[in-house]
Residue, then its C-alpha position, 0 to 999 in steps of 0.5 A: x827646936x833651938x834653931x826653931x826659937x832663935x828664929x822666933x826670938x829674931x822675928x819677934x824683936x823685929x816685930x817690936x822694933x818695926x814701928x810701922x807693926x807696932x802702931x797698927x797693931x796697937x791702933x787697930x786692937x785698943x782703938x777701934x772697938x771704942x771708937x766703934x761704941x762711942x759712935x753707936x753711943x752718939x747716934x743713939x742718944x740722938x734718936x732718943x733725944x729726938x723722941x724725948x723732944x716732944x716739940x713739933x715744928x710747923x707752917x700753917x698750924x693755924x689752918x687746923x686747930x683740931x691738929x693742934x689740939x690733939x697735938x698739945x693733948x698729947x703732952x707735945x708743944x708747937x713752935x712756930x717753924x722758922x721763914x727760912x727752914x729750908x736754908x736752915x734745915x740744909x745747913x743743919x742749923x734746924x735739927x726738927x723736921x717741919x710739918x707743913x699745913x695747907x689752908x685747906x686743911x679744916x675744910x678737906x676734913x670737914x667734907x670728907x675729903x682727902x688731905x695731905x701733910x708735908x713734912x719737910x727736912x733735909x735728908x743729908x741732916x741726920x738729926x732732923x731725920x731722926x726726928x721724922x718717926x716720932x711726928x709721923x707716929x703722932x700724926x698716924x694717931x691723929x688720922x686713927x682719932x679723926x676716923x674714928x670720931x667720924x664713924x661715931x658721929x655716923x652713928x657707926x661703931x669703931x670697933x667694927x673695924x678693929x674684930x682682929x686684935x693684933x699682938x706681938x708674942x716674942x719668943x726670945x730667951x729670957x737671958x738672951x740678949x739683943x745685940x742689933x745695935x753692935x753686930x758691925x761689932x765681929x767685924x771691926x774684931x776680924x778687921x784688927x786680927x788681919x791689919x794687926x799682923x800684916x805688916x809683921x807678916x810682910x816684914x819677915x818675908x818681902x821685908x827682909x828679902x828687900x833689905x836682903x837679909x833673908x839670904x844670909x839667914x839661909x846660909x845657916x843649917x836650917x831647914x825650911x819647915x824651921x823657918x817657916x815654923x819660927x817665922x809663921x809663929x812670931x806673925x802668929x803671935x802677933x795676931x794672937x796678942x792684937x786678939x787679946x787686945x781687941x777683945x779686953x779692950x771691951x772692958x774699959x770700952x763699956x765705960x765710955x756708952x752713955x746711952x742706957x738703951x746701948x748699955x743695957x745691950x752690949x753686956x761683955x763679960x769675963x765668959x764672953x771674953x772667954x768664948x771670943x778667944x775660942x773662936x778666935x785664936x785659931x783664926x788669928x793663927x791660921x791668917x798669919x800663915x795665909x799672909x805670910x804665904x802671900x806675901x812670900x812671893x813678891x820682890x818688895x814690900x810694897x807689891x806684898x802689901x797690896x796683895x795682902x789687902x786684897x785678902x783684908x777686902x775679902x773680910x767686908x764682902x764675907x761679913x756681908x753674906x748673911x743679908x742675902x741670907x735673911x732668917x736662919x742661916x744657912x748650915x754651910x756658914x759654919x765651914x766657911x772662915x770669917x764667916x763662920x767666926x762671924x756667926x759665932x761671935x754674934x751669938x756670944x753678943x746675943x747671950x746664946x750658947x756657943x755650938x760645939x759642933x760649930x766651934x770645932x768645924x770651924x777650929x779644924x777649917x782654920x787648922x787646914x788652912x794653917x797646915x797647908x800654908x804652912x807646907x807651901x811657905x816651907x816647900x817656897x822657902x828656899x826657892x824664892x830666896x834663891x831665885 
């Protein structure tokens, strides 16, 4: 045991004196959850901005003064679109989509005929595309009151055309809570869990083997599962500490939503906090055997970094499972790492209750893992220092 933690001791003033594993970790925990929620916040307020706007911008709206009518009847005002909208709408100067009136416009309708309006933005300008949904559901209104108005004027009830009332019965929980805005959430945290010890994992193995200090280490009367184990607990602790960050980072994050619709959905509290270390930590100590086994076998830092962020891409394609998946999951997520922590961890952001039978599968799952890394770094130890 005293060799075992003067191992640990070593790895982890390493750690700390590795500037390179101290920025990531730091950087990776404190910074992307905020940044991830301020942009949210961002575009958010822009979609709402854009509903609250209550302007329309046309060419042409001359040629339909019933359109206009019932345009401004709906508390909206017209402008005039600019000569130039589409110059200005490609370099962003325009933030509105333009409706576009034909002049033919008052006679197509008077004939019964078809008519089409255009709607004109640039679709590489994202505000104006914002504004696109709330035009065309006024639009859609306009075009349900003018048929109206033409069956009543035929003497034909409307209401022959509406027998089947249509509506929405949600049967979401009345203390669930909707997390649709968030769920890339789980993964900019699973994200920082692997960057946030990769480097301490390359460090402690193809590191030292390059600056050749592994083997004057095994010169000491250590066994292998004593390196391993000192050595695979300083990266765990690592990722451990980059959890923790990540997930209080939370907290102060919440300060920085402005947007009362986003506010209202990301509700991180003090058990939630609680339930994301559950489901986390076990994770966290499992990819630090997992990285440190990769990276056991390569001659230099920079072959064991390219290997170790070819398992980080595999946290992107896992996480991106679920949409071929759409509706209820499948039961075999919860047996399948990083995806099953996914899973879970969007339910905690939903307000759902956490599964025990899923917490423990998914615990065991991340145990095996560890064990069996852990036996292979320990069986490898030796071999690769001498070879």
């Amino acid at each position: 045991m005293h060799a075992i933690l003067s191992i640990f001791r070593k790895e982890i003033k390493d750690a700390l004196r590795d500037r390179r594993t101290l920025m990531t970790a730091l950087i990776s925990s404190l910074l992307g959850v905020p940044l991830m929620l301020l942009i949210f916040s961002i575009v958010l307020s822009q979609v709402e901005s854009q509903e609250e706007k209550r302007t329309v911008l046309a060419v042409g709206m001359e040629y339909a003064p019933r359109l206009e009518n019932f345009i401004l009847r709906q508390g909206y005002q017209v402008k005039a679109a600019p000569a130039d909208y589409e110059a200005k709408s490609r370099s962003k100067e325009l933030d509105q989509p333009v409706l576009l009136v034909p002049t033919d416009f008052e006679r197509k309708l008077q004939h019964g005929e078809k008519v089409t309006l255009e709607v004109a933005y640039d679709t590489n300008n994202r505000p104006a595309e914002f504004g696109l949904r709330p035009l065309k559901r006024l639009l859609e209104a306009y075009t349900q009151e003018t048929a109206v108005m033409e069956l009543t004027m035929r003497g034909v009830s409307a209401e022959l055309l509406q027998l089947i009332d249509i509506k929405e019965r949600h049967l979401q929980k009345p203390d669930q809570r909707k997390a649709s805005i968030t769920e890339m959430l789980p993964m900019m945290v699973l994200m920082a869990i692997v960057i946030g010890g990769m480097y301490a994992a390359i460090d402690t193995t193809a590191g030292e083997r390059e600056r050749g200090s592994l083997e004057p280490l095994m010169m000491n009367p250590v066994s292998g599962w004593q390196l391993t184990i000192g050595k695979w607990s300083a990266v765990a602790l690592v990722g451990m500490g980059v959890v923790m960050l990540t997930i209080f980072s939370f907290f102060p994050s919440q300060w920085l939503i402005k947007n009362d619709t986003l506010r209202a959905e990301f509700q991180f509290g003090i058990r939630d906090a609680m339930a994301f270390l559950l489901i986390l930590l076990p994770l966290a100590a499992s990819m630090a055997a997992l990285q440190v086994a990769v990276a056991l076998d390569c001659k230099s830092y920079k072959e064991a970094q390219v290997r170790n962020q070819i398992v980080t891409m595999f946290i992107p394609f896992v996480s991106l499972i679920p949409i071929a998946f759409p509706g209820r999951e499948p039961a075999w997520f919860r047996w399948v790492p990083v995806l099953a922590q996914n899973q879970m961890m969007n339910q905690v952001l939903k307000g759902e209750l956490l599964s025990p039978a899923s917490l423990g599968i998914a615990s065991v799952i991340c145990l095996a893992i560890t064990l069996i890394c852990l036996t292979y770094i320990a069986q490898k130890m030796r071999q690769v220092v001498m070879s």
